[in-house]
PADOBA-692835 format. One record per residue (C-alpha): residue in three letters; x, y, z. Coordinates in steps of 0.001 Angstrom, whole numbers, plus 500000, padded with zeros to 6 digits. Example, Ala and Ser with C-alpha at 12.3 -4.5 7.8 and 13.67 -1.06 7.14 Angstrom:
// PADOBA-692835
ALA512300495500507800/SER513670498940507140/
//
This chain:
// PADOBA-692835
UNK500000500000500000/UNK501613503390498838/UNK502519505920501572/UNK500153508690502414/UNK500427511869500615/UNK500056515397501775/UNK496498516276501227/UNK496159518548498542/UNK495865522179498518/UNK492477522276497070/UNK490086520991499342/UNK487192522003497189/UNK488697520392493710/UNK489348517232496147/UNK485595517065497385/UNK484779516668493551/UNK487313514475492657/UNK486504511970495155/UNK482595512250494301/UNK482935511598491321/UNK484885508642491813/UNK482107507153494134/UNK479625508218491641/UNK481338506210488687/UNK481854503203491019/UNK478314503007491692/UNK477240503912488028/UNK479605500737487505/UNK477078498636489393/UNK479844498409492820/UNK477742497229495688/UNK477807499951498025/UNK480305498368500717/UNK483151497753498056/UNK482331501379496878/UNK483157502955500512/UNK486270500316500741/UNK487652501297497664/UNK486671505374498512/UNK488725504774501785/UNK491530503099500488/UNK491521506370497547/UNK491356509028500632/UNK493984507937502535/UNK496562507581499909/UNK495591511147499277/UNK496417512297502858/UNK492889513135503933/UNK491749509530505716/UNK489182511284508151/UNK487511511774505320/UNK483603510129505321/UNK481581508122502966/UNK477794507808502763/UNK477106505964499333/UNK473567504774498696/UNK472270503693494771/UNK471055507273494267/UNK473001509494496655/UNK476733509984497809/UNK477863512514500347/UNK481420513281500848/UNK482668514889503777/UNK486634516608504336/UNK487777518251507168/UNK486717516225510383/UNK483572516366512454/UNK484611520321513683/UNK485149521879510248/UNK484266519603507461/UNK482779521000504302/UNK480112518164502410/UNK479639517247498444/UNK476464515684497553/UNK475346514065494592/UNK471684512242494061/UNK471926512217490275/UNK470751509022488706/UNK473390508070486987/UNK473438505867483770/UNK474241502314483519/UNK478480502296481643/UNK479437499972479176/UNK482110497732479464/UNK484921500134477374/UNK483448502921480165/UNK483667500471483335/UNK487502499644481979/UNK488979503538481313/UNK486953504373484901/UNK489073501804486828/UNK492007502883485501/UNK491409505886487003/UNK490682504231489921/UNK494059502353489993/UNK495812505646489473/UNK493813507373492494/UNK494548504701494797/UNK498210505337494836/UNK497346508945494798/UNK499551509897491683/UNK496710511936490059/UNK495890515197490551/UNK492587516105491812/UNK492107518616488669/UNK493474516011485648/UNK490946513511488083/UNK488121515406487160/UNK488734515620483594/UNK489381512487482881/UNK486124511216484664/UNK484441513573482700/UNK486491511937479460/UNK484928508498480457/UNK481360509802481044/UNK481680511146477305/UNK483418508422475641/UNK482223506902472641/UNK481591503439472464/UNK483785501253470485/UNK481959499576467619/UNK479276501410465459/UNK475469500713465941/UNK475010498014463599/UNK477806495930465264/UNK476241496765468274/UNK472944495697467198/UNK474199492357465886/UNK476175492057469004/UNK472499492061470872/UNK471349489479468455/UNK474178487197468908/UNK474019487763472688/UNK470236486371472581/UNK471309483549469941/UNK473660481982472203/UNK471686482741475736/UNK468751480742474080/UNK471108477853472929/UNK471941477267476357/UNK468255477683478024/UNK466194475701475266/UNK468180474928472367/UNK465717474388469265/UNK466131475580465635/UNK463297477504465809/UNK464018478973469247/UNK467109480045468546/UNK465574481800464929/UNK462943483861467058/UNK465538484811469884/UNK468255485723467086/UNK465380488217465450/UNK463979489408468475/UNK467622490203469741/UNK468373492357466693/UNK464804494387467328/UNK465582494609470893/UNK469387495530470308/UNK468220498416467118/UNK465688500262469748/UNK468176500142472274/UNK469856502661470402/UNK467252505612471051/UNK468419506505474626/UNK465757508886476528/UNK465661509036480043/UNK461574509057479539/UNK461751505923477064/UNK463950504234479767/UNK461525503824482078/UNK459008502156479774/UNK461516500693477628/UNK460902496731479425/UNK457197497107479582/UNK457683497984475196/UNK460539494946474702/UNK458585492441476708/UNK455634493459474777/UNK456828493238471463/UNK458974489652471949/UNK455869488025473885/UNK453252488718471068/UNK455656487524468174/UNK456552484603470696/UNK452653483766471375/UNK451485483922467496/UNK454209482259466266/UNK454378480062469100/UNK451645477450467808/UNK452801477935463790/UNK456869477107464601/UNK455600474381467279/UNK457117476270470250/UNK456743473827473531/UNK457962476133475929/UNK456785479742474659/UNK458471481471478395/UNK461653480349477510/UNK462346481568475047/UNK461260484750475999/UNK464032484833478876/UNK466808485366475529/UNK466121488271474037/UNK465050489895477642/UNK468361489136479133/UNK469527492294479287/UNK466680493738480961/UNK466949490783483348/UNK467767492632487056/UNK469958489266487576/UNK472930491133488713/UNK470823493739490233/UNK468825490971492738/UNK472278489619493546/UNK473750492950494484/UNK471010493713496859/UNK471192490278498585/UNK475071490810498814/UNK474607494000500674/UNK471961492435503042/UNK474074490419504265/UNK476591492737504531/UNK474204494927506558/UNK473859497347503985/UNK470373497056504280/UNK468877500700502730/UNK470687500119499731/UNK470242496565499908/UNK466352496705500346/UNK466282500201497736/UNK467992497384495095/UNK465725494289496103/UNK462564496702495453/UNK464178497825491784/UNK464856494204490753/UNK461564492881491471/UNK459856496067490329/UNK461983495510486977/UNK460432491733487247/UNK456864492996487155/UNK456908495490484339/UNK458409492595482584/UNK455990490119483244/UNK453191492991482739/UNK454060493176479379/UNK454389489751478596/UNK450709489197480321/UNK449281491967478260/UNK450619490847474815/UNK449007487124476238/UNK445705488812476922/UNK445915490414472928/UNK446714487594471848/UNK444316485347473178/UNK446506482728474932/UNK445009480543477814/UNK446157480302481223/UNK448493477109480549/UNK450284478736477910/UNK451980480783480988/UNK453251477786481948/UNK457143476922481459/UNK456496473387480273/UNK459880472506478569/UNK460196471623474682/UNK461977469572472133/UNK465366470788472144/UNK468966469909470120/UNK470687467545472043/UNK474027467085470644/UNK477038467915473018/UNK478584470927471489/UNK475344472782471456/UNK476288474395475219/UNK479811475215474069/UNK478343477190470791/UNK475797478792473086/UNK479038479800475419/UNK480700481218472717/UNK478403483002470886/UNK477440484302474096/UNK480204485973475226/UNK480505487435471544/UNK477217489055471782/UNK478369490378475350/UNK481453491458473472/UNK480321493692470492/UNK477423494667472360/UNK478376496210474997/UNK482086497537473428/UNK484371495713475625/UNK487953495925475320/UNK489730493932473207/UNK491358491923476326/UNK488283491384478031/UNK486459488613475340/UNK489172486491476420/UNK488363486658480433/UNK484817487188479951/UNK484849483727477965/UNK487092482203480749/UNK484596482814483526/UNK481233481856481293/UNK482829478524481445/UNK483744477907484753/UNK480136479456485904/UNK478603477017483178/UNK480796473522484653/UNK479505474823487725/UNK476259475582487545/UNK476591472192485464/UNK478245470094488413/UNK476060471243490738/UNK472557470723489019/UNK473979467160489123/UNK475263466761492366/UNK472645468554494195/UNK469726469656491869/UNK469117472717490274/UNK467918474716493484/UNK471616474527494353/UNK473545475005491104/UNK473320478600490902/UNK474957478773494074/UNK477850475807493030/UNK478487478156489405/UNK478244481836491577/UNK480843479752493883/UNK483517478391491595/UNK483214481811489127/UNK483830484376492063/UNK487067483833492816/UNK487996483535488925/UNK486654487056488855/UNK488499488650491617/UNK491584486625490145/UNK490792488302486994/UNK490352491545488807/UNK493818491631490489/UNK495662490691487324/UNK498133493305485714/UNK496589492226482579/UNK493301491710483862/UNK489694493500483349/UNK487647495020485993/UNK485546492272487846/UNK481998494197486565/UNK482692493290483051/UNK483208489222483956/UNK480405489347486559/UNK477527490368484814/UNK478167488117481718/UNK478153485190484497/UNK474941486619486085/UNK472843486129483084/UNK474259483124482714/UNK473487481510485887/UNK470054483364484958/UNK468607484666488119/UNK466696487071487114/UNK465075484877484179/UNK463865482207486642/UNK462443485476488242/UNK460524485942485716/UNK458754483118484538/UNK457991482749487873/UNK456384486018488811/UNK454078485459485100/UNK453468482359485867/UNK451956483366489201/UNK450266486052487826/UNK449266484887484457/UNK448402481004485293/UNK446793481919488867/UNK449280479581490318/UNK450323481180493703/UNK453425482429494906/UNK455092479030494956/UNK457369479882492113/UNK458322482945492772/UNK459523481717496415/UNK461691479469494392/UNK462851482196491896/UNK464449484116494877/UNK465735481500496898/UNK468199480841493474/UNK468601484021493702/UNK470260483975497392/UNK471609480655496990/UNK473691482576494274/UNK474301485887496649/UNK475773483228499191/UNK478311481662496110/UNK479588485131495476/UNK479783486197499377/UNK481486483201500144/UNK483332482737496552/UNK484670486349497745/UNK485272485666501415/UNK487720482430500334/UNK489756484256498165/UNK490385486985500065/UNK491214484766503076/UNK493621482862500788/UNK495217486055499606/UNK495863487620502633/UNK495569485018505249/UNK493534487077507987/UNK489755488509507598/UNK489437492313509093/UNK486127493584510985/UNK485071497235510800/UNK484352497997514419/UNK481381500685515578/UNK483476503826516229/UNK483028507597516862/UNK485558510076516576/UNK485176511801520005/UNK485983516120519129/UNK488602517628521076/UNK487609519493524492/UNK487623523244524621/UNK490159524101527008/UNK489262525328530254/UNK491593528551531219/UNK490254528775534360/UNK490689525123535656/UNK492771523378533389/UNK491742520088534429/UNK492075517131531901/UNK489158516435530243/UNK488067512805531595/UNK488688514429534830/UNK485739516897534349/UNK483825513905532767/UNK483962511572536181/UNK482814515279538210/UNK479953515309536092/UNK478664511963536463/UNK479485511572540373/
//
């Protein structure tokens, strides 16, 4: 860890510099608890380590200067979701800030230079990217010929209006996707001979999917992070229901009975290199889609397989209740591996590949329209969440192995308060827990 710096001269340009930082991190999709870790580790290697942290989903404060004359920076801007070229340039600033090499000012700008950037690839590689994406995602769920046709063409529709970015479209953006892919789905559902119509729905949704979201929240629960860990839990399964609304209401249009809500399971391909296609083309999609870097296919590919044999193992071993947690468990320390390399890619650009994978959210929501659109009860969407903490508790304890095998010895943050310094007393300069014991006899 480098030495600690003099703090710098500009406590003002600091305030911002360190805001923003938290404010990418977050933006990043950082739970909240690795945000303040990292923020602390940044603040004392700039000299100012009394420096406080209060990072929530929608609102950071940071305060310099102590409890006697600190000055506070706020932010509750909602910030937008960064692609995977954005999430790599932003840790690299990050990397530079905690050594404390970079100046405040050059800080700024260059956050301001990732906030801005352009993405990689043009739209139409970006669009195909979303249709490959889907392609190989519904390989691995249901793999059928005419599956994998519908998810392919309902990725490239998806991935083409994902280009028009509003902040008013945004929020009615799932209810319009789920729409759209459920009514082709339903009316071509019969014609193609589709046996399992909510499947292969989950495809071209995935990105909408609050997988990683659901996770994060149940991450910082434990970690008793529980405003943003509850603010998170609400989004995810508020994200599940506008899903599923749209999905009932292009059912209702077009006409489909209560069983059709039903996941029932179809014909599918079953030759063996079917999953390792779906793998690749899947982390191809995730590629051009989202403009990673060039060395993050390579990683990003690494960890889709080791969540797949997994997930794969422990469907086997244990059922598939349990193999979201066995996939979430072997992949987490890969990505923190990953993370720590020289070479390496940010861990948000290998986890959230991995989270769709293991599918969370999806199982989310075919259960939530299944309850709602076959009347069948909550008993599937009890199941839907327990994956989804049976995958939180892979990553928490995925993370809490490697970090115990990196450096041997687990840290608690203890409940502390910085106790201000007593006015002196001219008159009777007594010491102060003197004056304290007078008081309470």
């Amino acid at each position: 860890m480098p030495e600690p710096s003099a703090a710098p001269s500009n406590p003002g340009e600091l305030r911002q510099y360190l805001l923003g930082l938290a404010e990418g991190l977050t933006a990043a999709g950082e739970s909240v608890d690795r945000v303040r870790a990292i923020m602390h580790r940044i603040a004392v290697a700039y000299g100012v380590p009394d420096t406080g942290f209060v990072v929530l989903p929608t609102v950071i404060l940071v305060q310099t200067g102590g409890a006697s004359t600190g000055h506070v920076a706020v932010s509750s801007r909602v910030a937008a979701s960064l692609r995977f070229d954005q999430i790599a340039a932003l840790y690299g600033v990050v990397h530079e800030a905690e050594d404390g090499t970079l100046d405040p000012a050059d800080g700024i700008r260059r956050l301001n230079a990732v906030g801005s950037m352009r993405p990689r690839f043009g739209w139409i590689v970006r669009t195909l990217g979303h249709g490959v994406l889907t392609l190989g995602l519904s390989l691995l769920l249901l793999p059928s010929v005419a599956g994998a046709a519908i998810a392919f063409g309902l990725g490239l529709v998806i991935g083409l209006m994902k280009l028009v970015r509003s902040p008013t479209l945004d929020l009615v953006f799932p209810v319009v996707a789920a729409f759209v892919s459920a009514l082709t789905v339903f009316l071509l559902a019969d014609w193609l001979g589709l046996g399992d119509p909510l499947t292969v729905l989950v495809a071209p949704l995935v990105t909408f999917l609050p997988g990683g979201v659901l996770t994060t929240a149940t991450v910082e629960l434990a970690a008793g992070q529980m405003i943003a860990g509850a603010s998170r839990l609400v989004t995810g399964l508020v994200q599940l229901a506008l899903l599923s609304f749209g999905i009932i209401a292009a059912g209702t249009i077009a006409g489909v009975s209560n069983l059709d809500y039903v996941a029932a399971g179809g014909s599918s391909l079953a030759f063996w290199w079917i999953p390792l296609l779906g793998l690749l083309l899947f982390s191809i999609g995730n590629y051009l889609h989202f403009s990673a870097p060039a060395k993050a296919y390579g990683w990003v590919l690494v960890v889709l397989l080791i969540a797949y044999v997994g997930q794969f193992i422990g469907a086997r071993l244990f059922g598939p209740e349990i193999s979201g947690f066995v996939g979430a468990l072997a992949m987490t320390p890969a990505v923190l591996w990953i993370d720590g390399l020289r070479r390496g890619v940010p861990s948000q650009i290998t986890f959230l590949p991995a989270f769709w994978l293991l599918v969370p959210g999806a199982t989310g929501l075919i259960g939530v329209t299944e309850a709602v659109g076959a009347n069948l009860g909550s008993s599937d969407f009890v199941d839907a969440l327990v994956g989804v903490m049976a995958i939180a508790l892979g990553v928490l304890i995925g993370t809490a192995l490697y970090r115990t095998v990196r450096s041997g010895a687990t840290q608690l943050e203890h409940f502390h308060i910085e106790m201000p310094a007593p006015e002196p007393d001219e008159a009777h300069p007594v010491p102060f827990w003197r004056r304290l014991l007078r008081r309470e006899r």
